[in-house]
MIKOL-794190 format. One line per 8 residues: number of its first residue (from 1); their letters; for each residue x, y, z of C-alpha. Coordinates in Angstrom, 3 decimals. Each point is the difference from the previous one (the first is absolute). Example, Ala and Ser with C-alpha at 12.3 -4.5 7.8 and 13.67 -1.06 7.14 Angstrom:
BEGIN
1) AS) 12.300/-4.500/7.800; 1.370/3.440/-0.660
//
This chain:
BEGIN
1) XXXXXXXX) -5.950/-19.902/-10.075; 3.155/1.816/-0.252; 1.488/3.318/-1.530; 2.529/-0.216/-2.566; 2.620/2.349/-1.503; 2.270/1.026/-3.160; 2.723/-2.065/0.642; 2.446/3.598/0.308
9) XXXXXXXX) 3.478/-1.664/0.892; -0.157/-2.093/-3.268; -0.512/3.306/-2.174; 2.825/1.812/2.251; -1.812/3.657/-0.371; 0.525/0.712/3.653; 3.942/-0.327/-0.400; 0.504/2.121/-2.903
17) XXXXXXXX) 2.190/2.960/0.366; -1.510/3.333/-0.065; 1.636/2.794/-1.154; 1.540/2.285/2.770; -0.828/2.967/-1.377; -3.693/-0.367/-0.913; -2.311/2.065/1.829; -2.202/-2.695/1.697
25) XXXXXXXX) -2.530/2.629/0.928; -0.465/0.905/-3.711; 0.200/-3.212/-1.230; -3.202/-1.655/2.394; -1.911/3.208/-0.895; 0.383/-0.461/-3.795; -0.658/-4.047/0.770; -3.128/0.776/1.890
33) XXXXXXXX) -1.270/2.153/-3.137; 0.807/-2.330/-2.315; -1.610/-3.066/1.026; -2.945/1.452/2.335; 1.083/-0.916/2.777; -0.730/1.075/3.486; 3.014/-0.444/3.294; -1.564/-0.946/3.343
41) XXXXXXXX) 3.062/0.053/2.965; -0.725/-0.964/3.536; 0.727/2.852/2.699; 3.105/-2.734/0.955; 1.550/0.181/-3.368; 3.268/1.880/-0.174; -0.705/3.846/-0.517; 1.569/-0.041/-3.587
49) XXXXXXXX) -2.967/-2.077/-1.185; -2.597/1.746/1.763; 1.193/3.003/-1.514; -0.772/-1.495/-3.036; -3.042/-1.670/0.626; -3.207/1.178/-1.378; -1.575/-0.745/3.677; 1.360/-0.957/2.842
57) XXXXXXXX) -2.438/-1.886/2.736; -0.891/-2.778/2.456; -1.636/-3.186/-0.619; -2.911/1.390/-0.178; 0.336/3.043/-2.210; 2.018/-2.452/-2.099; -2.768/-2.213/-0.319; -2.322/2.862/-1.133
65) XXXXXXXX) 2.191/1.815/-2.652; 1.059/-3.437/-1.257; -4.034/-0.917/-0.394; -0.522/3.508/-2.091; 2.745/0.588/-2.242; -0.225/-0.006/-3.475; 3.541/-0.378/-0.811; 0.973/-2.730/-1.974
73) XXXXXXXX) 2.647/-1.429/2.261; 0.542/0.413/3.432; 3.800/-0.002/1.388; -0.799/-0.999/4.061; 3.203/1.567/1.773; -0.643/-2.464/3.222; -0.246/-3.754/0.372; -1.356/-2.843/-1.093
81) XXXXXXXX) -3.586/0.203/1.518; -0.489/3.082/-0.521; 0.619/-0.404/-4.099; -2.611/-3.076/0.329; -2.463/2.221/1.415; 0.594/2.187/-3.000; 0.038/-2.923/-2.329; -3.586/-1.382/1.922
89) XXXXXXXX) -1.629/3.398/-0.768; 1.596/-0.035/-3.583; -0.317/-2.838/-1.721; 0.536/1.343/-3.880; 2.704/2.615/1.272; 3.739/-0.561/0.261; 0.901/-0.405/3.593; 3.995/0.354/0.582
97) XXXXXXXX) 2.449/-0.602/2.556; 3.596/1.835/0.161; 1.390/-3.310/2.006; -1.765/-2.926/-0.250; 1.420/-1.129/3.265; -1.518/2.968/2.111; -1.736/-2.135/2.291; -1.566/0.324/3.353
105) XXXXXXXX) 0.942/-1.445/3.134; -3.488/0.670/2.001; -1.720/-1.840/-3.718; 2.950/-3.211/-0.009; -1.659/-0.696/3.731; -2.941/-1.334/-0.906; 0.326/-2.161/-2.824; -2.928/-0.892/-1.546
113) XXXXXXXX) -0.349/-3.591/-0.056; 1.255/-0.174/3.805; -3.016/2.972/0.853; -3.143/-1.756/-1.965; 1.326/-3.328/2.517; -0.689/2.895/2.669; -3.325/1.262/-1.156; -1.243/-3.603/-0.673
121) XXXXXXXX) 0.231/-0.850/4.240; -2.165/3.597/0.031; -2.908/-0.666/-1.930; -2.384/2.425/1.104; 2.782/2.581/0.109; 0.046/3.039/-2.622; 3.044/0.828/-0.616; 1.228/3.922/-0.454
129) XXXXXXXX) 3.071/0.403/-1.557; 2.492/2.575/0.344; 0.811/1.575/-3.902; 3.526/-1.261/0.522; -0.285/-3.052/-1.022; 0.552/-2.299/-3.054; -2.829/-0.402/-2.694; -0.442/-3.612/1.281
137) XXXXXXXX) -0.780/1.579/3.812; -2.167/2.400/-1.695; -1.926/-3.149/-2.247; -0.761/-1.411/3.699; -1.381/3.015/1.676; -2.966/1.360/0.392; 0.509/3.109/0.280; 3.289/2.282/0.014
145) XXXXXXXX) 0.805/2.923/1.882; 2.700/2.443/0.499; 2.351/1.304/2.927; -2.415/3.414/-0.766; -3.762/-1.508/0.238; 0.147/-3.546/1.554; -1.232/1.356/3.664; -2.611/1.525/-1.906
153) XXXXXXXX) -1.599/-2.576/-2.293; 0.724/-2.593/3.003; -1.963/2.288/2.266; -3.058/-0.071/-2.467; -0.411/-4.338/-0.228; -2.137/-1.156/2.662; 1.961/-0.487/3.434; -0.837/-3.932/-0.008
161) XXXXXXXX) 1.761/-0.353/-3.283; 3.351/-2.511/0.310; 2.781/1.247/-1.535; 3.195/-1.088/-1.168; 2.779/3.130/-0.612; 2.847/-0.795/-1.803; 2.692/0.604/-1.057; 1.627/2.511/2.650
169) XXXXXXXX) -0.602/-1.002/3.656; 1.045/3.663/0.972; -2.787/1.417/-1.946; -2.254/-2.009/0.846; 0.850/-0.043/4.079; -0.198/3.764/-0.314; -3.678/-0.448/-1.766; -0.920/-2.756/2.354
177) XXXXXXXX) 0.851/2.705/2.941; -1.992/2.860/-1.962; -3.086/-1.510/-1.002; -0.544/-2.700/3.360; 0.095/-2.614/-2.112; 1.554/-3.701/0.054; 0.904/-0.624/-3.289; 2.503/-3.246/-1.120
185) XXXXXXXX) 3.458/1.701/-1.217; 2.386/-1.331/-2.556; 3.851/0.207/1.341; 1.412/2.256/-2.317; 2.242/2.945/0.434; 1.537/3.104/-2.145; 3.505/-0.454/0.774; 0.659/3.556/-0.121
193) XXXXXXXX) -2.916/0.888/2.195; 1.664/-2.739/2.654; 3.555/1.081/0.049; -0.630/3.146/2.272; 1.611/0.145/2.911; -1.888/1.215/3.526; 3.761/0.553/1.755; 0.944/2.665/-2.978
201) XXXXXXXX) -3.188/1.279/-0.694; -0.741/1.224/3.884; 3.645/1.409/0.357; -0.482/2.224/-3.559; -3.432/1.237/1.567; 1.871/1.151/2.935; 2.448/1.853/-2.310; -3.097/1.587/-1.319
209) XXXXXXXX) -2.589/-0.013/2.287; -2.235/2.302/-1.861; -0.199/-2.628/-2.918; -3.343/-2.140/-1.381; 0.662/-3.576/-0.337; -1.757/-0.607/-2.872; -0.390/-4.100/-0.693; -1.994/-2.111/-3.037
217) XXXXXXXX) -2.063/-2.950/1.594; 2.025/-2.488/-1.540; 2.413/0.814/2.973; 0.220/-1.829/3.333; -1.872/0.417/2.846; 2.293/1.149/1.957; 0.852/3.158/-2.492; -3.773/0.514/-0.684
225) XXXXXXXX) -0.246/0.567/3.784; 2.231/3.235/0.366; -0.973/1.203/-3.709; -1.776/3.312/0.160; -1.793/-0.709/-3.807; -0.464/-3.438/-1.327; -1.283/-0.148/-3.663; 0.730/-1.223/-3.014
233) XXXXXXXX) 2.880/1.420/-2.215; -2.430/3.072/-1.934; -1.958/0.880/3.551; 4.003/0.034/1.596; 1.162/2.220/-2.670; -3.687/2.291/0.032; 0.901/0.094/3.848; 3.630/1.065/0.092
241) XXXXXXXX) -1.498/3.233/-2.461; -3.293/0.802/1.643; 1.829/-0.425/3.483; 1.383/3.237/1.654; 3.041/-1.969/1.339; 3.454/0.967/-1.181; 1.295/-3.552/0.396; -1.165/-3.794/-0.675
249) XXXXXXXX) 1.932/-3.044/0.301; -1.137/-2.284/-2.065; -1.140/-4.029/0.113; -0.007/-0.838/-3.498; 2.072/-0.569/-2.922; 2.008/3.115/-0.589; -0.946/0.508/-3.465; -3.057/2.116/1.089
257) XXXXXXXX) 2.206/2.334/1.561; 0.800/1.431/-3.586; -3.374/0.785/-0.336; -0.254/1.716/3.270; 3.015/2.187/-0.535; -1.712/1.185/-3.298; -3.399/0.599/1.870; 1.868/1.578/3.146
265) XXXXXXXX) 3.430/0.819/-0.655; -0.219/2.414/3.328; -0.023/-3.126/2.041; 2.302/-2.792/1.084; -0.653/-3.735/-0.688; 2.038/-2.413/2.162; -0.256/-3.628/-1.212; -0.601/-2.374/3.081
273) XXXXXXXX) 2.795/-1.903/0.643; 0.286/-3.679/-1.022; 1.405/-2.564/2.093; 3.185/-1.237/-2.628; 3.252/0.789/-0.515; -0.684/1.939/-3.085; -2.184/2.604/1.995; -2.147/0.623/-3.042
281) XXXXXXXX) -4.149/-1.342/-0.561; -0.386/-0.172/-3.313; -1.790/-2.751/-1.670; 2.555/-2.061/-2.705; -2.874/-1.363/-2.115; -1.310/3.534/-0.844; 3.764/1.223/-0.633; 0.467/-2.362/-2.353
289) XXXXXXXX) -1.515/2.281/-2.869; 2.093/2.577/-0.915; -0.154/2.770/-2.647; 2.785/-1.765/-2.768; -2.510/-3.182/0.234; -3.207/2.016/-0.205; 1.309/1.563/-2.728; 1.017/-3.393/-1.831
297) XXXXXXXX) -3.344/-1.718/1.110; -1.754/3.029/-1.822; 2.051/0.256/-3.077; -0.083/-4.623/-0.525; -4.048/-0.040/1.868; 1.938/-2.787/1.947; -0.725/-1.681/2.753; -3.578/0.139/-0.618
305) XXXXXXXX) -2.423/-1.843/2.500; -2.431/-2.358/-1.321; -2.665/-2.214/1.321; -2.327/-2.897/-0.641; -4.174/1.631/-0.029; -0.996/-2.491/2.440; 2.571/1.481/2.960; -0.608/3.325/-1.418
313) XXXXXXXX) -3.425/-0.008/0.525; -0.563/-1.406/3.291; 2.736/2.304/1.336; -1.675/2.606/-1.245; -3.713/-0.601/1.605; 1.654/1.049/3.886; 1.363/3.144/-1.581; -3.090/0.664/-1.985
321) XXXXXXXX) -1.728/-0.081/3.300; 2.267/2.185/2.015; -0.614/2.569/-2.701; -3.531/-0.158/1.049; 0.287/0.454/3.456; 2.441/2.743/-0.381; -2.024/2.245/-2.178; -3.185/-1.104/2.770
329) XXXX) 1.871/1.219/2.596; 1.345/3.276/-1.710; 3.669/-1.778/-0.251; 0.403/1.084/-3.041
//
């Protein structure tokens, strides 16, 4: 089983030149009326796009708008798992991808043929799987689960259940340490949510000492230990505007701070500081997509994703089933 693509480089749409004047704004507007179709943008995506993006969410809310549009063709402004998702829950829509090489480095750590060796030596094992994965992760799961309702839905399977977590060891040690359970973990990592550095990070809070640390589970322990909020990225940004604080720092990749500037421009976002050179957190994959190739992937429908039925559908069965549990527990 594998998931296959529009061979892009061959056609060369990607490296055509785009007119310097053209207003790129307009121009994905009039697209998006044209051919029906609907832009999704991950919270990490740079601001330009989620300016433009007809919603803007999580992997969750993602998940859920992707499973009720009606547009004809969805543009996914994030990576590559996140457009299979789309495509899983769409199977006669258009799924599209501004850069076909937007991976994911926490999904690229557990290959799938390397974790169903894993879940073979685990046999009476159910394996949960974090949404940010590959459709081949998702095909061996049993059930998937976000950053936003995994302590839940874990909390409601009986406490003798075995369980195997993959693929973010983070997440699932910070589950394992919420919930009191034991549960097998994958080792896989974010690498943006493992490039904080403790040394920098203390010596900012003592520049601002009235700050919230405000971290996403996929962080390390040692980060989720001073954080004042862990959650996923919607419950960090819902946070940082509910919250009277004046000032967050925040544990995460810094494209959500656009959206809380928008939601709180009276307050001041600090990104936590990363342990390179560079001194900046922000994840490559997800930068990858830009406006000039959203535009081009919207105006050629190219690169689309596409996928054999039989992956397809067995991916979809864990995602069908944390649907359930989500609207049973008043998730969504």
């Amino acid at each position: 089983m594998r998931v296959n693509s529009v061979e892009v480089e061959k056609k060369g749409f990607l490296d055509m030149p785009i007119d310097p004047n053209l207003d790129l704004f307009a121009e994905i507007e009039k697209l998006k009326k044209e051919k029906n179709a609907v832009l999704l943008a991950h919270y990490y995506q740079e601001s330009d796009i989620q300016d433009v993006a007809d919603y803007i969410g999580d992997s969750l809310g993602l998940a859920q708008y992707a499973a009720k549009t009606k547009a004809d063709i969805i543009v996914f402004a994030g990576v590559h798992f996140m457009a299979e998702t789309a495509k899983i829950l769409n199977p006669n829509k258009k799924v599209l991808l501004p850069d076909f090489k937007a991976g994911c480095s926490l999904s690229d750590s557990c290959p799938p043929s390397l974790f169903a060796k894993f879940k073979e030596k685990h046999p009476d094992h159910m394996v949960i799987s974090y949404i940010n994965c590959s459709a081949g992760i998702k095909a061996l799961s049993d059930l998937i689960c976000t950053s936003g309702n995994a302590q839940k839905m874990i909390n409601c399977l009986p406490k003798d259940q075995k369980i195997i977590f993959a693929p973010d060891k983070n997440l699932g040690a910070y589950i394992n340490k919420q919930t009191g359970r034991d549960m097998i973990l994958w080792n896989g990592a974010c690498m943006v949510h493992e490039i904080f550095s403790v040394e920098k990070i203390t010596k900012l809070k003592e520049r601002h000492p009235n700050a919230l640390i405000l971290a996403h589970p996929e962080c390390e322990e040692f980060l989720l230990n001073i954080a004042d909020f862990i959650g996923s990225t919607t419950q960090i940004l819902n946070y940082s505007k509910n919250s009277p604080c004046q000032e967050f720092i925040v544990a995460t990749e810094t494209g959500i701070i656009h959206q809380m500037i928008k939601d709180s421009p009276e307050k001041i976002f600090i990104p936590a500081p990363p342990n390179n050179s560079c001194a900046c957190n922000d994840c490559p994959h997800m930068k990858l997509n830009t406006l000039e190739k959203l535009y081009l992937c919207m105006k050629y429908e190219t690169p689309e994703i596409t996928m054999h039925e039989d992956l397809r559908l067995a991916a979809k069965q864990p995602i069908d089933k944390m649907m359930d549990m989500s609207r049973e527990l008043g998730l969504i």
